[in-house]
C-alpha positions as CSV (number, residue, x, y, z in Angstrom):
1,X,-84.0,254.8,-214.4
2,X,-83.2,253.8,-211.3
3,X,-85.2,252.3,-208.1
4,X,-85.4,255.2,-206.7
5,X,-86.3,257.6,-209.6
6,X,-89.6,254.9,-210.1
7,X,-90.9,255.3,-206.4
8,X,-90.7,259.2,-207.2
9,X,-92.4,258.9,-210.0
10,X,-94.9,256.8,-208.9
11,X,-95.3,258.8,-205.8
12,X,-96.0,261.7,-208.0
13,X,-98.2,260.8,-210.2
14,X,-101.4,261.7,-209.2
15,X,-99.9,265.4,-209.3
16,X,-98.7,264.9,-213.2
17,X,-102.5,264.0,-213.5
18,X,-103.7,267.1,-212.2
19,X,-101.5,269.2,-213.4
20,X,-101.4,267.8,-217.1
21,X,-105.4,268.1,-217.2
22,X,-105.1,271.6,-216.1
23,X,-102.3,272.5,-218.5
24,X,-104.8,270.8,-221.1
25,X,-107.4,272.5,-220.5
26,X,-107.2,276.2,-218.3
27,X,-106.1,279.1,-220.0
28,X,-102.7,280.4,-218.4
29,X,-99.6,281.8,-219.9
30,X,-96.9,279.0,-220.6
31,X,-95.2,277.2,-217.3
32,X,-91.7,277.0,-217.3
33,X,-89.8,273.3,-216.0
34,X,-89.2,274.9,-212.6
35,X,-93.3,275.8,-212.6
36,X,-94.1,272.6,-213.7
37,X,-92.4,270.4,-211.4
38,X,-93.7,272.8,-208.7
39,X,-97.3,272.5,-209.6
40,X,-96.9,268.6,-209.7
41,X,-95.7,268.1,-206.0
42,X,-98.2,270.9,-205.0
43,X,-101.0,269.2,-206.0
44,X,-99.4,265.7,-205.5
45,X,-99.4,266.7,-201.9
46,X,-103.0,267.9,-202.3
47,X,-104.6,264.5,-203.7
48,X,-102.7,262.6,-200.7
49,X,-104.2,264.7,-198.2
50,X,-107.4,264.8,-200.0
51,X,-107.7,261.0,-199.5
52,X,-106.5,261.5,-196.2
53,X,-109.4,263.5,-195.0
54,X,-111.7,261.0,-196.7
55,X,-110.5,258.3,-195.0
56,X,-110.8,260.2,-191.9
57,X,-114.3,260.4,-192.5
58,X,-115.3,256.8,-193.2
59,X,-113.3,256.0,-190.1
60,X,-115.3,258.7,-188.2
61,X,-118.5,257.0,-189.8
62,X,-117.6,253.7,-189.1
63,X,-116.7,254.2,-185.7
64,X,-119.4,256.6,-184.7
65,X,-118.5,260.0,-182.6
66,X,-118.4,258.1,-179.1
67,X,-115.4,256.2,-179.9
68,X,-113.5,258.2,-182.1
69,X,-111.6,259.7,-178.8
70,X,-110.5,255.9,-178.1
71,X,-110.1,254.8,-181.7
72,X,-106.5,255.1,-183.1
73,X,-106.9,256.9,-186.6
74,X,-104.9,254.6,-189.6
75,X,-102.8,256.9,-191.6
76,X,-101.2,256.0,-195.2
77,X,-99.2,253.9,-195.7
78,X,-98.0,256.7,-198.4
79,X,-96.9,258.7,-195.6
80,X,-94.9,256.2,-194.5
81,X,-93.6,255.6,-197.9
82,X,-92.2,258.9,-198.3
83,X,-90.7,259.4,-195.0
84,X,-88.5,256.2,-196.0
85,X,-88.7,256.7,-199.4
86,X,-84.8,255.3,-200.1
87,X,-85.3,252.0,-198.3
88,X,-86.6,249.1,-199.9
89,X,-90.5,249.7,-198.8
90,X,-93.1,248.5,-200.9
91,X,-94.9,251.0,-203.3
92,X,-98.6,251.5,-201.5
93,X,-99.8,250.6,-205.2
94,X,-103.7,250.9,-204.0
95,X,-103.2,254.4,-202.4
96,X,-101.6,256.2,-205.4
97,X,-104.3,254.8,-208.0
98,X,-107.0,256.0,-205.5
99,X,-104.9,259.4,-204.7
100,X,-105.1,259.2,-208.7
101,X,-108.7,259.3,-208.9
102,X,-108.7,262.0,-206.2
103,X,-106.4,264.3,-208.3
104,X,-108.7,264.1,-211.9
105,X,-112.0,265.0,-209.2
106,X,-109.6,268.0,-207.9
107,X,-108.3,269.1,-211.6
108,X,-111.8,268.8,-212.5
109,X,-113.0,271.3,-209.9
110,X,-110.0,274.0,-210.4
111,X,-111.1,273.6,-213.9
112,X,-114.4,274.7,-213.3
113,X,-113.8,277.6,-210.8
114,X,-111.2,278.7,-213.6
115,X,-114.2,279.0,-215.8
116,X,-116.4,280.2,-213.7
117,X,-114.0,283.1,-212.5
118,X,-114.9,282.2,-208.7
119,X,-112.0,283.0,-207.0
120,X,-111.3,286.7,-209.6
121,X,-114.4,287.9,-208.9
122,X,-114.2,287.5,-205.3
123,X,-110.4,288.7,-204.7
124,X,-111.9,291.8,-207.2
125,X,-114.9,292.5,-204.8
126,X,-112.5,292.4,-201.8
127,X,-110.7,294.7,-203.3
128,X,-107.3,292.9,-202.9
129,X,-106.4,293.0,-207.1
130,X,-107.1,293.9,-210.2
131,X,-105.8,291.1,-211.8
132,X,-108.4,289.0,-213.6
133,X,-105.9,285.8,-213.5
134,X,-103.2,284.8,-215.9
135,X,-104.9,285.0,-219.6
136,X,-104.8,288.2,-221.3
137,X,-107.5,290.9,-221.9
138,X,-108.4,288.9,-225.2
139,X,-109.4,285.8,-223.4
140,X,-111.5,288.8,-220.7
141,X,-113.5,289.7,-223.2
142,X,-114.0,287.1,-224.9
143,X,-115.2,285.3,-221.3
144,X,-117.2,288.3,-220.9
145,X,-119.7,288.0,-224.2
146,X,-120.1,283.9,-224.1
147,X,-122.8,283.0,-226.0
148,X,-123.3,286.5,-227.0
149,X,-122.4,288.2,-230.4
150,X,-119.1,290.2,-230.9
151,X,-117.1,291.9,-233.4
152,X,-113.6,290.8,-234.2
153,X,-112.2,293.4,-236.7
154,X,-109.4,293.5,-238.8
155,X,-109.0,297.0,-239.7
156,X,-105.7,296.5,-241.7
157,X,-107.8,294.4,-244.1
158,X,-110.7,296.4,-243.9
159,X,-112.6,293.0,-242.6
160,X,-115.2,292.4,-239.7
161,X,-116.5,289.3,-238.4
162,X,-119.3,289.6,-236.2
163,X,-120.5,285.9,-234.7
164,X,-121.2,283.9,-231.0
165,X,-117.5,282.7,-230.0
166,X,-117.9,278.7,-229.7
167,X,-114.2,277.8,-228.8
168,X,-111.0,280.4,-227.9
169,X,-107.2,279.8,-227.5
170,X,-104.4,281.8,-227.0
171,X,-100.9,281.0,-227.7
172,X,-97.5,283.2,-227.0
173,X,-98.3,286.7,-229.2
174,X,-101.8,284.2,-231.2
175,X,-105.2,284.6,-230.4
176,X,-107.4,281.4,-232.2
177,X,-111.2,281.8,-232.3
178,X,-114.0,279.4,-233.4
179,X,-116.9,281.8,-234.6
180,X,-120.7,280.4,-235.3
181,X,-123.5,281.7,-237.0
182,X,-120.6,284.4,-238.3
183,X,-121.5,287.0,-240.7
184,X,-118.4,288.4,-243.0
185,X,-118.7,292.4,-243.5
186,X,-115.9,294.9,-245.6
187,X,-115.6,298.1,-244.1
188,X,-115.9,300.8,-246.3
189,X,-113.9,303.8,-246.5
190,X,-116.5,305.9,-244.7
191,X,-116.0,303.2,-241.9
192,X,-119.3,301.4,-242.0
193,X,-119.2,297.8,-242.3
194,X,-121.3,296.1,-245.6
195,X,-122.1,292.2,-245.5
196,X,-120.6,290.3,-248.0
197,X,-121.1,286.7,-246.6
198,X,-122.6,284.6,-244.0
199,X,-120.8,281.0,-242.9
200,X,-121.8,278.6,-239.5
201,X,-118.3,278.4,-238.4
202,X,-114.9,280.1,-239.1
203,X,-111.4,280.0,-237.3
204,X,-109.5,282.9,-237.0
205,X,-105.5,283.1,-235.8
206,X,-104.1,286.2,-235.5
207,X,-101.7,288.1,-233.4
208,X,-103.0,290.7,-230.5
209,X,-101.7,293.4,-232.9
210,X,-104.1,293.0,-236.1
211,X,-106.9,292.4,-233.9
212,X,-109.5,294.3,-232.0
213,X,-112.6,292.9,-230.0
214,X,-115.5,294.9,-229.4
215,X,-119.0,294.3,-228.7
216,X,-121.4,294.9,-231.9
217,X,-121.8,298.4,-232.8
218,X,-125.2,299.5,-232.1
219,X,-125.8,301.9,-235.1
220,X,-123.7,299.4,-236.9
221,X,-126.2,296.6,-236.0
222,X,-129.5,299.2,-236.5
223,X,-128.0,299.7,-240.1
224,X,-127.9,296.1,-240.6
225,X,-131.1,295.6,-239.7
226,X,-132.9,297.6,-242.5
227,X,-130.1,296.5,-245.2
């Protein structure tokens, strides 16, 4: 690797950071290279300018708001870095470790509206799509009864797990699920469900196709009650 290829790479890798933890841990269909690479200088960009703004608040701060108009803001030096990126400048070492720790606070936030469904609900209520983000209907649902029971049934082996979904995963054409407090029930051929065993935890990995997610029956559940 060359000069060169290091001061990109260094100059970049607060956006790996960010991007990596959000790969990690966001569910989203897979990113191609050409994705990738495009989500790395996205939010590369986005930590730089991040610790741009804060350091144009402590300088605000420190000079007070009736000198700012005189005061000559200080820009980064990684700025400068880029614009001469093939000249022998030194690497602003200091900046891209800070502009690191910016990009982890920022992958931690998108993590969170991901979970929370902020920015879905909102383009939803505005009516501008129906799209609820990049997981499948699977993952919807199974969003949509966190910490609430649900059946996942297996009807071509007659099998029906009904529990409180503790972890979820989906993989091209797998669905994984982390069940607790799970209760095991055969479906009979009239097509009621019968318990046959109770466990704290099971994982399940299946494809889409041999799998169906409802919420518990209710004359399913008000049979179980009396059994």
């Amino acid at each position: 690797m060359d000069e060169l290829s290091i001061k990109i790479v260094m100059l970049l890798f607060p956006g790996i950071i960010t991007t990596m933890f959000l790969d990690k841990f966001t569910e989203h269909k897979p990113w191609g290279n050409y994705v990738y690479s495009l989500f790395i200088i996205f939010y590369g960009i986005l930590a730089y300018f991040n610790l741009q703004l804060i350091q144009f608040i402590y300088q605000f701060l420190h000079v007070g708001a009736d000198n700012w108009k005189d005061y000559q803001v200080i820009l980064l030096a990684s700025w400068k870095f880029v614009y001469n990126v093939s000249q022998n400048n030194e690497i602003p070492y200091s900046e891209i470790m800070w502009a690191a720790v910016v990009a982890l606070g920022n992958a931690m936030i998108f993590c969170r509206l991901e979970k929370t469904e902020v920015l879905s609900r909102f383009l939803q209520r505005c009516g501008i799509t129906d799209k609820y983000g990049s997981y499948s209907t699977f993952v919807l649902m199974s969003k949509k009864y966190e910490g609430e029971y649900i059946d996942a049934i297996f009807y071509n082996q007659n099998l029906m797990y009904r529990g409180i979904i503790e972890s979820i995963n989906e993989k091209e054409n797998e669905y994984e699920l982390i069940f607790m407090d799970v209760t095991l029930y055969r479906i009979d051929d009239s097509g009621n469900p019968k318990p046959i065993s109770e466990m704290d935890h099971v994982c399940l990995a299946c494809s889409y196709k041999d799998l169906i997610l409802q919420s518990p029956n209710k004359s399913y559940s008000n049979q179980m009650v009396g059994i």
